[in-house]
Every structure is written in structure tokens, then in C-alpha cells.
C-alpha positions in Angstrom: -67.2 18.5 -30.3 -66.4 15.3 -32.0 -69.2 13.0 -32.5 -69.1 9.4 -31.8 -70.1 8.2 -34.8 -67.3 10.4 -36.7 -64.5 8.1 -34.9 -66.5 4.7 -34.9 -64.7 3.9 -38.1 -61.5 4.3 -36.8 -61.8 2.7 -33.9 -63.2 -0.2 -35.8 -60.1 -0.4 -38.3 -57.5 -0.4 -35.1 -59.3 -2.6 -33.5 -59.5 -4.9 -36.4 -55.3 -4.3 -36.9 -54.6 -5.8 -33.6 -57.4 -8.6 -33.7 -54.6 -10.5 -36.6 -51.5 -10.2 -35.2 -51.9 -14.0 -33.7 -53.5 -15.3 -36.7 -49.7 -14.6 -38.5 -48.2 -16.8 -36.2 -48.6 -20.6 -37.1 -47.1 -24.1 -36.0 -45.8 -26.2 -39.1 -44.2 -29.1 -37.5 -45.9 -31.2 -35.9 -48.5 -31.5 -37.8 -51.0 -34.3 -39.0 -48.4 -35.7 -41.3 -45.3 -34.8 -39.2 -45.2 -36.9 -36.3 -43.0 -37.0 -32.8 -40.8 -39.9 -31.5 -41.4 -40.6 -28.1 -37.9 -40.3 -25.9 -36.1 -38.5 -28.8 -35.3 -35.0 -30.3 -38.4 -33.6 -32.1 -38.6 -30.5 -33.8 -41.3 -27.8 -33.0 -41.4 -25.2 -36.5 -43.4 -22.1 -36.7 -44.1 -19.2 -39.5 -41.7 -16.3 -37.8 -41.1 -13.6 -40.2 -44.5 -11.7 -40.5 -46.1 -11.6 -37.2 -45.3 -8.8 -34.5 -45.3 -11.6 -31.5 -41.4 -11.5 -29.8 -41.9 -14.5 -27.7 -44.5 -16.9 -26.7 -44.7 -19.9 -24.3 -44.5 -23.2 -26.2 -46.9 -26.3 -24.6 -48.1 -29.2 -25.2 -51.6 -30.5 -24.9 -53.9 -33.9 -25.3 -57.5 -33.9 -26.1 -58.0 -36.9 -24.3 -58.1 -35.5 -20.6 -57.5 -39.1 -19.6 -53.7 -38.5 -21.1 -53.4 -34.9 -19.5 -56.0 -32.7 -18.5 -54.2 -29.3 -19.7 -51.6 -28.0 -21.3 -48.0 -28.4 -19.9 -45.5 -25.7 -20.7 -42.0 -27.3 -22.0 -40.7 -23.9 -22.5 -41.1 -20.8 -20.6 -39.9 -18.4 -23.5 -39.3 -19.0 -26.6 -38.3 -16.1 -29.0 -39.6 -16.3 -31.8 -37.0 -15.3 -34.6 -35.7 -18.6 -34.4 -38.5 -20.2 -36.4 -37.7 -23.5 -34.8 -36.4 -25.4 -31.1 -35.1 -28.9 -31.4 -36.7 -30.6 -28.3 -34.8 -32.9 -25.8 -36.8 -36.6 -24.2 -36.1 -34.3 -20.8 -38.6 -31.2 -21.8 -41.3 -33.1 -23.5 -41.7 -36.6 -22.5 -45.6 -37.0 -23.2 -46.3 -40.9 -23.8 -47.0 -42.5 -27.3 -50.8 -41.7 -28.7 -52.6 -39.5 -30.8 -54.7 -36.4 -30.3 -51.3 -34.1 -29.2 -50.8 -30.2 -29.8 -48.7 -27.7 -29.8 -49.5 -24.1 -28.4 -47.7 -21.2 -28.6 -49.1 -18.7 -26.1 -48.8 -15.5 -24.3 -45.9 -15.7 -21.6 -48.2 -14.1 -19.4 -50.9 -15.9 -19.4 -51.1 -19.3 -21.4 -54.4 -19.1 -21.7 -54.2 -16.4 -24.4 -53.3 -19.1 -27.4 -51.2 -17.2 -30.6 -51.5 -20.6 -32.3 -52.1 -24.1 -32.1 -50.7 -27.1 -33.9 -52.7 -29.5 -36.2 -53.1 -32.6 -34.0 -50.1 -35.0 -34.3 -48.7 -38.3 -33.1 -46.2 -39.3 -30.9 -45.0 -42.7 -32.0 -43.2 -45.7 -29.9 -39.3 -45.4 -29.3 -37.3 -46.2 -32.6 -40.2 -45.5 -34.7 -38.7 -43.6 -38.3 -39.4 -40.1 -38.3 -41.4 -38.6 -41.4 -39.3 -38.5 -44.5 -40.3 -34.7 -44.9 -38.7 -33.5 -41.5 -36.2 -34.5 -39.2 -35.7 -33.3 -35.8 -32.6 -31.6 -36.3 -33.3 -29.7 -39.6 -34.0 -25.6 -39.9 -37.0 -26.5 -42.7 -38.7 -29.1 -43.9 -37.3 -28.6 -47.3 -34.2 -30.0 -46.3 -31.7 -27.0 -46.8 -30.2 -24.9 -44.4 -28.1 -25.8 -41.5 -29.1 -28.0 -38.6 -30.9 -26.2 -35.5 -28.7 -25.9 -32.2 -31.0 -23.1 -30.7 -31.6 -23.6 -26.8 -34.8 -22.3 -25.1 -34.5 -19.4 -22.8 -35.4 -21.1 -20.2 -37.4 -24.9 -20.0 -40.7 -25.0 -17.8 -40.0 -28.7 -17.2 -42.0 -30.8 -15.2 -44.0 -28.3 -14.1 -47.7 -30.1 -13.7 -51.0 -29.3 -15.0 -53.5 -27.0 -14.6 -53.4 -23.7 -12.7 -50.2 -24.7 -11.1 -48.3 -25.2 -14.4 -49.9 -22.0 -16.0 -49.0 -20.2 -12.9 -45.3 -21.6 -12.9 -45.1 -21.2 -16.7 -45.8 -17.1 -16.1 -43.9 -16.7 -13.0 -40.9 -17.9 -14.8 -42.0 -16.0 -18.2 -42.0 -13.0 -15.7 -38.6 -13.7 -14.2 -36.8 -14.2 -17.3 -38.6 -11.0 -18.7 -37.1 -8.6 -15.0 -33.9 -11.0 -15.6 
């Protein structure tokens, strides 16, 4: 008979395994210092090579739930070895103010949050982008070859709430049985 107590460890060691697979995963840009342009190409950056997460939802979020009052998903699924997504004015077009995030979340259920962005701006039309990034660039360290990944498939306009967590799944789900 195998006593409780004699598998309690191991139990507690796999569950602590799975418990930092999200914690891996992590936005770089935007970021505090790394702003977005409204009605422009912004860049959304994350740490890819050592975390076990394929693909995520990517959203965008306001504290202030005067602005939005959740989390809109710009696109459905994103996979994640491609470390970056150049954004289009037509998949994010949040208006100028502080307080914004990015999430990157389950497709399944957006709710279940991999990662979240340090809060960031989005500055007025023709504003200069941060010296440090530009929306078109692979890293911030300004080698490498400019981004021209697509998303899977763009969640655009697809509302708040339940109704745009619901939509942002179904289609996460569709592409998935596609």
C-alpha cells in the first residue's frame, strides 16, 4: 500500500513545475519607457525562447474602466516563436492616454493571463517613437531584420467583456479544428 505522505513530495515538486511555465513568458515592448503611437504600426515584443506556451491570445487593456472596461483581444492566436507582431492602426486603435497593457493569454480562455505588459502610453498621431524601438524592428537592440510576421488570425473589433472573451475563444477554437 503506498502511503500518502510517501508521494506528497512528489506531487508537490510537479505541481510546482507547471505552476512557472507562465512566469517564462514576458512582454518587453511596450513597456513604461517604450511607448505606442496612436493610428500607427507599434510593435508588441515578448521573451519566446524558454517558455513551453505555443500560442497565446494577445489583448489590450486600460485601467481606467472609463477608457474600456476589459480587455479587447487584437489577436486571436499568436504563436509565439515569433518573439514579436508589428501591429496595424486597424487591430489596435485604442485612443491616446496612459494606464494601457498588454496581455498575452490562454486562447481558451483569456482570463487565464501568461503575462502582462508594464503599463505604457499611447501617444497623439505623429508623436516620435522611443529612440530604443521602432515598430518595425525584430529587437530593441537594433540588429536583425525588420518583422513582417502576420497574426493567425486578428480578433478585431470584437467588443468588451464577455462577448469579446467569448469571440476571442471561439475564434482561438476555430483556428485550432482549422
Amino acid at each position: 500500500m503506498v502511503k500518502f505522505a510517501a508521494i506528497l513530495p512528489a506531487a508537490t515538486l510537479l505541481v510546482a513545475s507547471f505552476s512557472g511555465v507562465a512566469a517564462d513568458l514576458e512582454v518587453t515592448s511596450p513597456s513604461s519607457s517604450i511607448w505606442w503611437v496612436a493610428k500607427s504600426l507599434n510593435e508588441i515584443a515578448w521573451t519566446c525562447k524558454d517558455t513551453t506556451i505555443d500560442q497565446f491570445t494577445v489583448l489590450v487593456n486600460n485601467a481606467d474602466p472609463k477608457i474600456l472596461v476589459a480587455p479587447i483581444a487584437v489577436i486571436a492566436i499568436q504563436k509565439n516563436n515569433d518573439c514579436s507582431i508589428t501591429i496595424t492602426q486597424d487591430q489596435a486603435n485604442q485612443p491616446v492616454g496612459t494606464g494601457w497593457t498588454v496581455l498575452l493569454a490562454n486562447p481558451l480562455n483569456n482570463t487565464d493571463v501568461y503575462a502582462t505588459s508594464e503599463p505604457f502610453e499611447i501617444k497623439p498621431l505623429g508623436s516620435a517613437y522611443p529612440s530604443q524601438s521602432t515598430p518595425t524592428s525584430a529587437n530593441s537592440s537594433g540588429s536583425g531584420s525588420a518583422s513582417t510576421s502576420k497574426p493567425t488570425s486578428a480578433a478585431v473589433g470584437m467588443g468588451a467583456g464577455f462577448g469579446g472573451a467569448f469571440a476571442g475563444a471561439l475564434a482561438a477554437a476555430a483556428a485550432l479544428w482549422a
